[in-house]
C-alpha positions in Angstrom: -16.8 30.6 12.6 -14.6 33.0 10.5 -10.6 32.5 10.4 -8.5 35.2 11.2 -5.3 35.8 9.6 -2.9 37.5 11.9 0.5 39.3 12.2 4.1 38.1 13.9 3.0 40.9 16.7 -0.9 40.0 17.1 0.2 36.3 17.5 3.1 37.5 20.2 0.2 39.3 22.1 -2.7 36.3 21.6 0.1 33.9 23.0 0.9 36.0 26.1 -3.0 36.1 26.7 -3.6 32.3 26.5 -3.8 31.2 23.1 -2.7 27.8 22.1 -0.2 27.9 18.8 0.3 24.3 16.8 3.1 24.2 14.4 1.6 21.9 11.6 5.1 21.4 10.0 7.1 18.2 9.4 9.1 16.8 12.6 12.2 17.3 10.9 11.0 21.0 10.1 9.7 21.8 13.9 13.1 20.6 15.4 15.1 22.2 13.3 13.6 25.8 14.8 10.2 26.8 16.1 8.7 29.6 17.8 9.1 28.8 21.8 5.4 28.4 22.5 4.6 26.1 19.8 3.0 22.4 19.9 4.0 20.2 17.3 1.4 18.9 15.7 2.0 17.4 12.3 -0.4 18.5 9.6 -0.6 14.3 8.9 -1.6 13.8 12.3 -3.8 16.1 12.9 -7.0 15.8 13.4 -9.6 18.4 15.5 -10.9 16.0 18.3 -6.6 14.8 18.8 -6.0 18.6 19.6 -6.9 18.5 23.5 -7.4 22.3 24.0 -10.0 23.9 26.3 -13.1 25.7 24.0 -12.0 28.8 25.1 -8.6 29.3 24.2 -8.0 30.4 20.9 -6.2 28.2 18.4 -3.3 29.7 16.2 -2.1 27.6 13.8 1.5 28.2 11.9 3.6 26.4 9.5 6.9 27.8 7.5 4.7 30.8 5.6 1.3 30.2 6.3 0.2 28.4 3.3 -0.3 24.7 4.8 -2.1 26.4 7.8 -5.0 27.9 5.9 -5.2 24.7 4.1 -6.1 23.2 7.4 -7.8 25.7 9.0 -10.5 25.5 6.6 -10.9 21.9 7.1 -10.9 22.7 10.8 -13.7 25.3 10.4 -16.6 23.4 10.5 -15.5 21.2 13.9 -13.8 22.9 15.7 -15.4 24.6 18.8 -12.8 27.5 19.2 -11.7 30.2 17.4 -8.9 29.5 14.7 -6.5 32.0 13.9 -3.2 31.6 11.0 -0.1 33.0 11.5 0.4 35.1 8.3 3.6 34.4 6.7 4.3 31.9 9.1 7.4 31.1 11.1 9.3 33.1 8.1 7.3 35.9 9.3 7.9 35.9 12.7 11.3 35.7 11.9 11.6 38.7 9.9 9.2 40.9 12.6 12.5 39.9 14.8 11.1 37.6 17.2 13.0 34.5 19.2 12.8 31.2 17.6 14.4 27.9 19.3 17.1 26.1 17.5 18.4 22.7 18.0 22.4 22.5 17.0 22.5 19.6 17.0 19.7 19.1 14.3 20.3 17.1 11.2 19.5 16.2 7.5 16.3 14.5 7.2 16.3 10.5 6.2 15.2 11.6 2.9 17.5 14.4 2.3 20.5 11.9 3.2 19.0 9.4 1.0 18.9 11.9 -1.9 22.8 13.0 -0.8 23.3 9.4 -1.1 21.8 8.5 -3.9 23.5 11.7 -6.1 26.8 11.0 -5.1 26.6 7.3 -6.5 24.9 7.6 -9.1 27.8 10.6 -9.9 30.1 7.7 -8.8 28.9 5.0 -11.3 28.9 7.3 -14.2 32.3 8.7 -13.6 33.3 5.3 -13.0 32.0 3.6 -16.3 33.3 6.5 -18.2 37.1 6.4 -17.0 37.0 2.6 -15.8 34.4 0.3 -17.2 31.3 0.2 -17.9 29.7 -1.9 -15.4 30.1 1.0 -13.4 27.2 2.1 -14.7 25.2 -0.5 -13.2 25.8 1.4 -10.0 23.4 4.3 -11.4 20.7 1.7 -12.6 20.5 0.3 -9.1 20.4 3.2 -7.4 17.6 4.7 -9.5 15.4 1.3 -9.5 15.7 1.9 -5.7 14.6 5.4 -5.8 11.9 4.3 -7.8 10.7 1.6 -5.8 11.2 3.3 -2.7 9.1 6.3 -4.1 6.6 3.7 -4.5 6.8 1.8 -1.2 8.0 4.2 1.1 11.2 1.9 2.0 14.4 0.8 -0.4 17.5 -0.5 0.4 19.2 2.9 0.4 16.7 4.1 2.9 17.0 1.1 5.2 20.9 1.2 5.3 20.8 4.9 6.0 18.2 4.4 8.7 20.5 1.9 10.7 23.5 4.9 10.3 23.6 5.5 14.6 22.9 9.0 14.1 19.3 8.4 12.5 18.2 5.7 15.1 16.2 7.4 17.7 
């Protein structure tokens, strides 16, 4: 089985003719915007046999420019009973070629884009603080960075649990 790469307009056409497209971005990424006929499909979750598509649909597989998809696709190659297809370019593609894309309004920063917010400002906070106030301010910084640390390690933290309980995160 050979994959195909394959322009914003060859895609359109595959699409209106049957062909299954899986997004392989992040969550946060796919909800943000998407092309309309897309299945999310994390690239972390995916895995051929979870795909559920009949063997003679075509596959196209897209991510933000097409990078992440090839990656996969030639993982896919050897399993997969139908014929794969990558979006060249990606969704940044098919947004330059001029076609739709859904967005969500109401989308918002990532957990671990508001952690890093979070963590700038008071680690900006401690410093200024311990420069023009007193230096145990600066204990503010350490703490934060031990968190990032350990939360880089651990996939948790304190500053990502508090900011996971904000009512806007909790879904």
């Amino acid at each position: 089985m050979t994959i195909s790469l394959l322009t914003p307009g060859q895609t359109e056409q595959m699409l209106l003719n049957g062909a299954v497209l899986i997004d392989i971005r992040r969550p946060s990424e796919f909800n943000k915007e998407h092309i309309p006929q897309a299945r999310s499909v994390p690239l972390a979750l995916l895995e051929p046999e979870s795909l559920d598509i009949p063997a003679d649909s075509a596959i196209i597989f897209n991510c933000q420019t097409g990078h992440r998809a090839r990656l996969y696709a030639n993982r896919l190659e050897q399993s997969a009973q139908n014929d794969i297809y990558i979006l060249d370019g990606g969704i940044n593609a098919w947004k330059q070629a001029g076609l739709p894309v859904e967005k969500n309004a109401s989308h918002h920063m990532s957990t671990g884009d508001q952690v890093k917010v979070a963590a700038g400002l008071l680690v900006i906070i401690g410093i200024v603080c311990g420069y023009f106030f007193s230096p145990w301010c600066y204990w503010i910084a350490l703490l934060v960075a031990v968190d990032l640390v350990v939360g880089g390690f651990t996939k948790s933290g304190l500053l990502r649990a508090m900011i996971q309980q904000l009512p806007r995160n909790r879904h």
